[in-house]
N, C-alpha and C positions, 0 to 999 in steps of 0.2 A: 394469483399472486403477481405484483407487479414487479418488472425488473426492474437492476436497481439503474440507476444513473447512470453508471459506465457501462452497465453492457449493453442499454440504449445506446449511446455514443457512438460503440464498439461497432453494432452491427448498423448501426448507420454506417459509419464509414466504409465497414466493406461492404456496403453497397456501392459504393465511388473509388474502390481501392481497384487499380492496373490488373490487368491480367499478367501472369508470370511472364509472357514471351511480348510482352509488350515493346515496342522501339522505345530507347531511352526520351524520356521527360523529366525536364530539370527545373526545378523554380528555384532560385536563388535569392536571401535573405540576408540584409545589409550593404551597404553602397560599397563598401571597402571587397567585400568577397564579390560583388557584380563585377567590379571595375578589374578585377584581378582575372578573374573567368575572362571574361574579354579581350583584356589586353593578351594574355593568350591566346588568343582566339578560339577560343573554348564553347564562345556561346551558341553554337549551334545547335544542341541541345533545348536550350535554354527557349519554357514557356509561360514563366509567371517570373517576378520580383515582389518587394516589398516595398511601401512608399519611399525608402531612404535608398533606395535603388534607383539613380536619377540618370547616370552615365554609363559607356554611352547613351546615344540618341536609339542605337540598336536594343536598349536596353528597356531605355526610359517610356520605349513603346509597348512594351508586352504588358497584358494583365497585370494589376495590383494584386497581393492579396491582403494587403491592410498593412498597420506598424509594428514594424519587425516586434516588441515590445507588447503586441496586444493581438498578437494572432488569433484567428479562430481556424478548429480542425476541417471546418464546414468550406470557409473561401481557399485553403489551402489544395482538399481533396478535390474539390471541383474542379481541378484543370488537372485532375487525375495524373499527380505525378508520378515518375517511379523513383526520384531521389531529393534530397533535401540539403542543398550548401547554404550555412548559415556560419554567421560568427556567433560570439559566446553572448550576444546580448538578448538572441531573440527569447522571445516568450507571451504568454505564460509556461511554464512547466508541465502546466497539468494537458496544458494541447500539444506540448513536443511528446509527450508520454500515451498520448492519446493516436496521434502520428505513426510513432513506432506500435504499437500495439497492433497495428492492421499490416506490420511488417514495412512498411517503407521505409528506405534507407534515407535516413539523418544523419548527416556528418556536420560534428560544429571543430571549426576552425576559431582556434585558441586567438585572440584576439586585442591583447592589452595596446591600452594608448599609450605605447614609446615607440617613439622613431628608430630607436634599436630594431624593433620586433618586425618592422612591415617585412625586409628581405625573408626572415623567416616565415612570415603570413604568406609570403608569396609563393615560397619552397612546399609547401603544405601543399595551399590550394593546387598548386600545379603536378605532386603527384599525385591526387586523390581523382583530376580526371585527364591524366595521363599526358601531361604536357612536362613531365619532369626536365627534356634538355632547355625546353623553352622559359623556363622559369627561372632556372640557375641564372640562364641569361641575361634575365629582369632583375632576378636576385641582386647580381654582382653590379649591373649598371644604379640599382639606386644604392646600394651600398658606397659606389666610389661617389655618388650626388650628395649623399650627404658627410661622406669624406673633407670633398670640395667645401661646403659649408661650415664644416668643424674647423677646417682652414684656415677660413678669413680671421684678418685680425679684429679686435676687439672695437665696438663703435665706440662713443662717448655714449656716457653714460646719461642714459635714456628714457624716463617713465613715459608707457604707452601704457593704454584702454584699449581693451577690444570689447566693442559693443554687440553686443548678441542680439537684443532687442528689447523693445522697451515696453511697459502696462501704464497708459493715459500721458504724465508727464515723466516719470520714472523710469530711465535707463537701467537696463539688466549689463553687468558687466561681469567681465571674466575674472576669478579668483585662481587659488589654488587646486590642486587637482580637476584642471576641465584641460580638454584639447588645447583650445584655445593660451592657456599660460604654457604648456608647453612648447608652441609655440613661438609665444614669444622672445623665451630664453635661448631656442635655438638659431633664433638669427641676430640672437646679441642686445636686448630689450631688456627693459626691467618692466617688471609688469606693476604698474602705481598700484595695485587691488589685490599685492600678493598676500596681503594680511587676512581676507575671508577665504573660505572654501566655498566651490563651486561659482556657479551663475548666480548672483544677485541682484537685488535692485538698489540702486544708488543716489540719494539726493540729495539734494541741492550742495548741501553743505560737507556730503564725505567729495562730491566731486571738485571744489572747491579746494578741499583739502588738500587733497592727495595730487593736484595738479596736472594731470597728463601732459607731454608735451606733444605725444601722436596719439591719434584716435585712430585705431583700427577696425574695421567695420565691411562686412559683407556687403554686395550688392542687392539682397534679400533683405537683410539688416536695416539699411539706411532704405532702403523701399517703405520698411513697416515703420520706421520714425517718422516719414512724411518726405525724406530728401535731407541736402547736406542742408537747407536754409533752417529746417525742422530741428537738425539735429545742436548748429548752432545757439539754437533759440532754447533749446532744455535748461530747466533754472538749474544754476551753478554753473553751470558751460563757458559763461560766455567770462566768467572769471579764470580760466585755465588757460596755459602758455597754448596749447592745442587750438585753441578759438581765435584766441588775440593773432597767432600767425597760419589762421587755415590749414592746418597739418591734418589732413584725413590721406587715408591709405585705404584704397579697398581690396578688397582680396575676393578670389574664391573660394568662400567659405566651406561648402562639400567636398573640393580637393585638396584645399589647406587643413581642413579640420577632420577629414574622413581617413585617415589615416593609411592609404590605400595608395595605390603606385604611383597617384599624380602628386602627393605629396612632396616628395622632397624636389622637385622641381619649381613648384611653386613655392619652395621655402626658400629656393634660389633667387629666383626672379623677385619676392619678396623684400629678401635684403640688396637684391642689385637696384631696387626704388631707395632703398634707406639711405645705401651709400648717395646715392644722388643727391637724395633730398639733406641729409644732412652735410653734407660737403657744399651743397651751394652759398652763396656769398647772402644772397637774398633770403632765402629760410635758414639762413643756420640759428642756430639753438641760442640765445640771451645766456 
């Protein structure tokens, strides 16, 4: 009689499952919960990530073991861990359950995209592996950063694009509910694309429409459009207030959009380009 599925799985895995008294092995899963372990300095532990696991450079080196989002239990047990820090995106289900079933500890750290929640993402991760005074400390420092930010007074009002990336001539831009429009509101933006939900693509003629007057855009981003001359050249573009006066802003997109402790820092730094840029005499806004 053949077994069924899972308890193939099963006993595959413990065959790659830790011995009980094994030295701690930690693979950590999502860029927001690496960059948190680290900035603790937590990661000593630490022998695998996932590909959205990019920072540090301490980090960005260690074994893959695929997209947080499409894990297998197979690349996971192979670097025979004995714990699992993940935020709440990874998956599939059926390998996180797969995971624990051979007893490995998996702790998923609650995860939502509000700039509210990082201090508390950080309070989590920091006592689950034992950095509770060190984290308060993180805690409270981005807490008073994006304090500082809530601060500032109001810019003019503003429609900006953040471009994510694009399929042939078609820019994918940010809507409602992604990082990225949150973002934008928080350093005083209107986001021209708040009428769709999510990443879309956008042509010629909504971009036309809706006019941006800042294009915001990753350096990853504007890589995959071809460069800013690429990005100028997109049909509809070259009709928007954003074209007519070179208004591109690039960011770092992993730390501005990863929600994780370099965030509100770079939300800072963000708006201290806007002030500039829209205060000067020579770009200021028609």
């Amino acid at each position: 009689m053949k077994l069924s599925w899972k308890l193939v799985v099963i006993s595959w895995l413990c065959a790659f499952a830790p011995p009980a008294q094994a030295d701690e092995r930690w693979v950590v899963i999502g860029g927001d919960v690496a960059a948190i372990v680290a900035e603790l300095n937590g990661d000593a532990p630490l022998v695998g990530r996932d590909d959205t696991s990019l920072y540090p450079p301490s980090v960005a080196e260690l074994p893959s073991v695929g997209y947080l989002r499409q894990l297998s239990a197979e690349s996971v047990m192979s670097l025979a861990p004995t714990r699992i820090l993940t935020n709440q995106y990874a998956g599939p289900d059926e390998v996180l359950e797969q995971l624990e079933s051979v007893g490995l500890a998996l702790e998923v750290i609650p995860s939502p995209h509000k700039l509210e929640a990082i201090a508390d993402k950080v309070r989590d991760v920091a006592q689950r592996i034992g950095r509770t005074k060190q984290g308060e400390a993180l805690a409270r420092q981005l807490e008073d950063q994006l304090a500082t930010l809530n601060d500032k007074p109001a810019l003019p009002t503003t429609q900006a694009a953040f471009v994510l990336s694009h399929s042939g001539v078609t820019p994918r831009m940010a809507g409602q509910d992604t990082g990225a429009h949150t973002m934008l509101e928080a350093v005083g933006l209107h986001n021209a694309f708040d009428s769709m939900q999510g990443y879309q693509a956008v042509g010629a003629e909504a971009l036309a429409r809706q006019a941006p007057e800042i294009i915001i855009a990753s350096q990853q981003g504007l890589e995959a459009i071809g460069g800013e001359e690429a990005l100028w050249a997109l049909p509809g573009m070259a009709l928007t207030p954003a074209a007519k006066h070179q208004r591109l802003v690039l960011v770092d997109g992993q730390a501005l959009l990863g929600f994780g402790p370099r965030a509100p820092q770079q939300l800072l730094e963000l708006r201290a380009t806007l002030d500039t840029l829209l205060s000067s005499d020579e770009t200021s806004l028609p």
